[in-house]
C-alpha positions, 0 to 999 in steps of 0.5 A: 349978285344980280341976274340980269338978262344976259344971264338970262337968255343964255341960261334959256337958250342953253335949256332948250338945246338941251331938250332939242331932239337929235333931227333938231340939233342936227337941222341947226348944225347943217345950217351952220357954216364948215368953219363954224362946224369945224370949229374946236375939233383936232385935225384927227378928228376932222379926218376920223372916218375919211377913206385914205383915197379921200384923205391924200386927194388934194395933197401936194409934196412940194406944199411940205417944206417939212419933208427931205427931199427923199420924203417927199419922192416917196410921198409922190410916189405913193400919190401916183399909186393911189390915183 
């Protein structure tokens, strides 16, 4: 099998992340755009370490057709008690 320069250059690039210093890693992650950042975590992830308050700011009810209508008075309810 040949190793061509494709291989190459990943291999290289993949080698020096590894030896990037944490300040280094993290200089590259902020310039990255959120999607990307964001990208591969799971919603619980994404929330991990968000005070509820942070959490249920822009939630809206009536954006969840899923709920019962009883569900979704409760959720207001407990919107307005946190605002």
């Amino acid at each position: 099998m040949t190793y061509t320069l494709e291989e190459f250059i990943r291999e290289t690039h993949r080698e020096v992340i590894a030896h990037l210093t944490p300040e280094e890693r993290r200089a590259i992650v902020e310039g990255m755009p959120p999607q990307e950042r964001l990208r591969g975590l799971l919603p619980e992830e994404r929330l991990r370490g968000l005070p509820l308050k942070d959490r249920l700011r822009d939630l809206d009810p009536d954006a969840l057709p899923e709920l019962t209508p009883e569900e979704r008075e409760a959720l207001r309810k407990l919107l307005v008690r946190r605002n």
